[in-house]
C-alpha positions in Angstrom: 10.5 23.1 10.1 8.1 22.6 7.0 5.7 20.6 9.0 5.7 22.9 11.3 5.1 25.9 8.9 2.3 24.2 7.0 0.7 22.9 10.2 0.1 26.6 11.0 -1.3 27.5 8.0 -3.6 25.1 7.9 -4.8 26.5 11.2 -6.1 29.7 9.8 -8.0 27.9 6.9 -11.7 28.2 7.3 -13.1 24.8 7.5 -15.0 23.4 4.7 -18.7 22.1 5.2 -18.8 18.5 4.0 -21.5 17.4 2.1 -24.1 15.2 4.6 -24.3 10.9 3.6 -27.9 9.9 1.9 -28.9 11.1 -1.4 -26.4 13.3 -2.6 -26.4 14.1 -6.4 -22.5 13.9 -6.4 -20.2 10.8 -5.4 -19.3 11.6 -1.5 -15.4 12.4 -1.6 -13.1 10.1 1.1 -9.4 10.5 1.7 -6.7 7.8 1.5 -3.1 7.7 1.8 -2.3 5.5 -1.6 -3.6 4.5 -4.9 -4.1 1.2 -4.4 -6.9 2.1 -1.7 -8.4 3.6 -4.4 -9.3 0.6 -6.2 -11.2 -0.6 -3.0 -13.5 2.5 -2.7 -14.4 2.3 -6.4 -15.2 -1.5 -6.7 -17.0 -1.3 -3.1 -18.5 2.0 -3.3 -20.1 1.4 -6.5 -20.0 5.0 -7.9 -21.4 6.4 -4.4 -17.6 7.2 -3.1 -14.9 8.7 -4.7 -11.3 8.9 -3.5 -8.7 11.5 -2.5 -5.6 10.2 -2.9 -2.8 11.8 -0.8 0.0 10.8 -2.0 0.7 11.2 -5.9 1.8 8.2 -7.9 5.5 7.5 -8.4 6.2 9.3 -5.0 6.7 7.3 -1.8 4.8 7.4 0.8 7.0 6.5 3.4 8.6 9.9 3.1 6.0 12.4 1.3 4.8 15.6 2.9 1.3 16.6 1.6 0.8 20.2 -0.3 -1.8 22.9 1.7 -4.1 22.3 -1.3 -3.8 18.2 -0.3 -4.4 19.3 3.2 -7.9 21.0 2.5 -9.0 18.6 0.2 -8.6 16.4 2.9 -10.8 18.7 5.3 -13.2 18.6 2.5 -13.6 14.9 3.0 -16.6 12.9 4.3 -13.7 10.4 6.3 -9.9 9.5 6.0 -9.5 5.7 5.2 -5.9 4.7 6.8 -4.3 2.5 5.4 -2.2 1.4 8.8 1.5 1.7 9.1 2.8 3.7 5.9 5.3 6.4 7.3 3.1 9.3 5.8 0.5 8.0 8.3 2.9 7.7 11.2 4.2 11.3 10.4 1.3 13.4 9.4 -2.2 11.3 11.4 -2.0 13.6 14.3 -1.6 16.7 12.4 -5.0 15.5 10.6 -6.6 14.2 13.1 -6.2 17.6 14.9 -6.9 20.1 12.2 -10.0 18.3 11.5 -11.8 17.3 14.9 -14.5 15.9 13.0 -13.1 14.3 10.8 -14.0 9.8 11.2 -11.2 7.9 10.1 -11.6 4.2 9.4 -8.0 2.0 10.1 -8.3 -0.8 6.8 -5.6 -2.7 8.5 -7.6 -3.6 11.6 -7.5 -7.4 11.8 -4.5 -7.8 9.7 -1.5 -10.2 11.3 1.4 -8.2 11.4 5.2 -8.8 10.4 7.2 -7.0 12.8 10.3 -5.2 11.1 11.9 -3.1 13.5 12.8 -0.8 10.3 13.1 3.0 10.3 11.9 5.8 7.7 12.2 9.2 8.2 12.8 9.3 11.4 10.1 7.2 12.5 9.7 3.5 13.3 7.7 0.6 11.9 6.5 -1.8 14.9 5.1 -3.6 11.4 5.4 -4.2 8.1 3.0 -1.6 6.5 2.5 -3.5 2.8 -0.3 -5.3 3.6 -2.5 -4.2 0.0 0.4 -6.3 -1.8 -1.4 -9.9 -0.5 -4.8 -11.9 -0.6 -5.0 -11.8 3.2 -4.7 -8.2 3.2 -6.9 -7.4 0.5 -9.5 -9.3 2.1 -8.8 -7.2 5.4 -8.7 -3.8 3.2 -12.5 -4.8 1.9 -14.0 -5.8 4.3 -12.4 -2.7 6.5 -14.0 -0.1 3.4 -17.4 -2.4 3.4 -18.0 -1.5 7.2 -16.7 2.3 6.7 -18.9 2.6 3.6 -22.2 1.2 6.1 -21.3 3.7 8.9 -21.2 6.8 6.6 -23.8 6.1 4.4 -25.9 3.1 5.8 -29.1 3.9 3.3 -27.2 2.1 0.4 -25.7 -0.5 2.7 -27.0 -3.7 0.9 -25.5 -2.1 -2.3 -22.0 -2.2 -0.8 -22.2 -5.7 0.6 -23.2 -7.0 -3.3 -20.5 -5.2 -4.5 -18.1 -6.8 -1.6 -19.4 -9.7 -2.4 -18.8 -9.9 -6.1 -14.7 -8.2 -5.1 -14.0 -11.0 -2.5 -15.4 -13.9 -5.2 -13.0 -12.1 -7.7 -10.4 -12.1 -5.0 -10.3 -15.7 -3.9 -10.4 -17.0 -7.8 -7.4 -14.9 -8.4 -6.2 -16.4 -5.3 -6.6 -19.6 -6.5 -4.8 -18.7 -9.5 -1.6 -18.0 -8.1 -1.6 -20.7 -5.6 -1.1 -23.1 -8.2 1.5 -20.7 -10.3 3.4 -20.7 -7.4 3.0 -23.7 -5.6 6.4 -25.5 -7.4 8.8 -22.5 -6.4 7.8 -22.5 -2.7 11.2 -21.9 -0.3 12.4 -20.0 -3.9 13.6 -16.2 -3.0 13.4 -13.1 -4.9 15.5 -9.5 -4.9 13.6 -6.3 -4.0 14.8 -2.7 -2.7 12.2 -1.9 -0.4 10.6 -4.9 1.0 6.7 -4.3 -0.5 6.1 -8.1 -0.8 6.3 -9.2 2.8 3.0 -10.6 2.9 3.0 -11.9 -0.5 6.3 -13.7 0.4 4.2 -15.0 3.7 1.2 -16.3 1.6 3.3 -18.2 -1.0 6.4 -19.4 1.5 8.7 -17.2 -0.9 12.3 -15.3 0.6 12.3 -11.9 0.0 15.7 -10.6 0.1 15.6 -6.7 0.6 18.4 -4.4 -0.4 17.1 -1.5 1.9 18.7 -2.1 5.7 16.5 0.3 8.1 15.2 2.4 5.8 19.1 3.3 4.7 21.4 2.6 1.5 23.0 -0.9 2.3 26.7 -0.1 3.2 29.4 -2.2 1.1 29.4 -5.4 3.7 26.0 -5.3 3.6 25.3 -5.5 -0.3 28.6 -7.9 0.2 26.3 -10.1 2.3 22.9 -9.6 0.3 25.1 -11.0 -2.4 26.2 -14.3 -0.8 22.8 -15.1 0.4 21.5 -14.3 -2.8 23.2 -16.8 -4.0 23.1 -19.3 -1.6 19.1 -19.0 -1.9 19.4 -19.3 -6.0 17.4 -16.0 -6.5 16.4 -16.0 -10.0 14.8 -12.8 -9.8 15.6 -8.8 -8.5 12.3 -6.8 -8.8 12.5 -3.1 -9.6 10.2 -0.3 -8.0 9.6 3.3 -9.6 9.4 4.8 -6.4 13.0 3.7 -5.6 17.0 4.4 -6.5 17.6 1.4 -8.8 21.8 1.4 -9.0 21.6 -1.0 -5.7 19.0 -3.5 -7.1 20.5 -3.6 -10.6 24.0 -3.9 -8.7 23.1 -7.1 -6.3 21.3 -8.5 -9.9 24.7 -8.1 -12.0 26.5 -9.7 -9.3 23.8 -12.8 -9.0 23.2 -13.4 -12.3 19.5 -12.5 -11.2 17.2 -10.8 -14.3 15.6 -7.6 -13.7 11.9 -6.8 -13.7 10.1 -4.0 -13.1 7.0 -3.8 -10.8 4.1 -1.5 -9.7 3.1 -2.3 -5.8 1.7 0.9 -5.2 -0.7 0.6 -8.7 -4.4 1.1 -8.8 -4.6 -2.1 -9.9 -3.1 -3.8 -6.8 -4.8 -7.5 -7.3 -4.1 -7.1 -11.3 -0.3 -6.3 -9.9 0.1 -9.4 -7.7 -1.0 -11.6 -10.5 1.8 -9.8 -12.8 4.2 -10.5 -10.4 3.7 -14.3 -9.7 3.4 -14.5 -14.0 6.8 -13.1 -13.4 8.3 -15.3 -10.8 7.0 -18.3 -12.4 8.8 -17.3 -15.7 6.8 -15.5 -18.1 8.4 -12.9 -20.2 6.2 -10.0 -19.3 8.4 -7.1 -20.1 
């Protein structure tokens, strides 16, 4: 009923002139759907983007609804930069997309090689696993996805975005590099999560992520049960924590395992900084 209601309203806003691409005296303003695409526009756009970001931090943006105010920022904005699967996009896309004919919106994802997950969130189903800013591969996708955006809205100043591409893939691959070795003697090792964020991460490093979420839905008693058993069949050492996310299940499965607890950030500005953290982490440094 409240998407409905808002929807309607947004109808009767006037709509905003966005300021034209080229020399503009102020940073030109693009919407994304997370924080973490944030730290793309800023290291690629150089100080000639700024972002909108939809959804606020420590909310989750698999079941968020945006506020009016969000809505017109977002009309406001020179483009919408998608980040692919999240379940705000699946939900609230069309409503955008239609509100705001005009609107170009570039999909980050495109390229990526999916995980299918059959999962359901609000109502809505995944056909794939939407984390794909929590690994290398998908950074690298995310990049070079805002490099070609950034050349299409404003392709005066497109050397300056490849440089600054450039420079964040080099810094990419040496952090890369980094965790590949960290990681390289726990491969086939598994980990505890709620929702399951490092799916991709997991993929890169031939990790197990065990999730505690079943479909989008509290585990039922056999479930957690069984989460248990092949928790400890699989040795976890380790049950990650997310802010976004009930904890009493997580902290549960961790009791019963023997696992240690850790808190993580995957939806962080700092999304590269975060996956470093968390292979520190699994590789045993005390970084509480």
């Amino acid at each position: 009923m409240w998407n409905r209601v808002l929807f309607f309203i947004l109808l009767l806003l006037p709509a905003c002139a966005k300021r034209p691409t080229g020399e503009a005296k102020e940073p030109l303003c693009v919407s994304v759907t997370i924080e973490p695409q944030r730290f793309f526009v800023e290291k690629i756009g150089g100080g000639r983007f700024k972002a909108n970001v939809v959804v606020p931090a420590g909310q989750s943006p698999e079941t968020y609804d945006p506020t009016p105010q969000q809505m017109i920022s977002i009309q406001q904005s020179a483009a919408y930069l998608r980040i692919g699967h999240l379940g705000f996009e699946q939900v609230w896309m069309e409503a955008i997309r239609k509100n705001n004919p005009g609107l170009p919106v570039f999909d980050l994802s495109e390229g990526m090689v999916w995980e299918n997950t059959g999962e359901s969130h609000a109502g809505h189903s995944h056909a794939a696993d939407p984390h794909i800013w929590n690994s290398f591969e998908g950074a690298k996708i995310i990049a070079y996805n805002v490099l070609k955006a950034f050349k299409a809205l404003d392709p005066k100043h497109g050397a300056a975005y490849e440089a600054n591409y450039i420079k964040l893939t080099d810094a990419l691959r040496n952090t890369e590099a980094t965790v590949i070795k960290m990681l390289q003697p726990f491969e086939g090792q598994s980990f505890i999560i709620y929702h399951p964020t490092l799916t991709y991460f997991a993929r890169e490093f031939h990790l197990v992520q065990l999730s505690v979420e079943k479909e989008g839905k509290e585990p039922s008693p056999i479930q957690m049960q069984g989460l248990v058993d092949q928790a400890k069949r699989l040795r976890a050492r380790i049950a990650f924590i997310q802010e976004e996310f009930d904890t009493k299940n997580v902290e549960a499965v961790a009791q019963e395992t023997g696992c240690r607890t850790v808190t993580i950030r995957p939806l962080s500005y700092d999304c590269m900084g975060e996956l470093l953290r968390v292979a520190r982490i699994f590789a045993g440094e005390n970084l509480d």
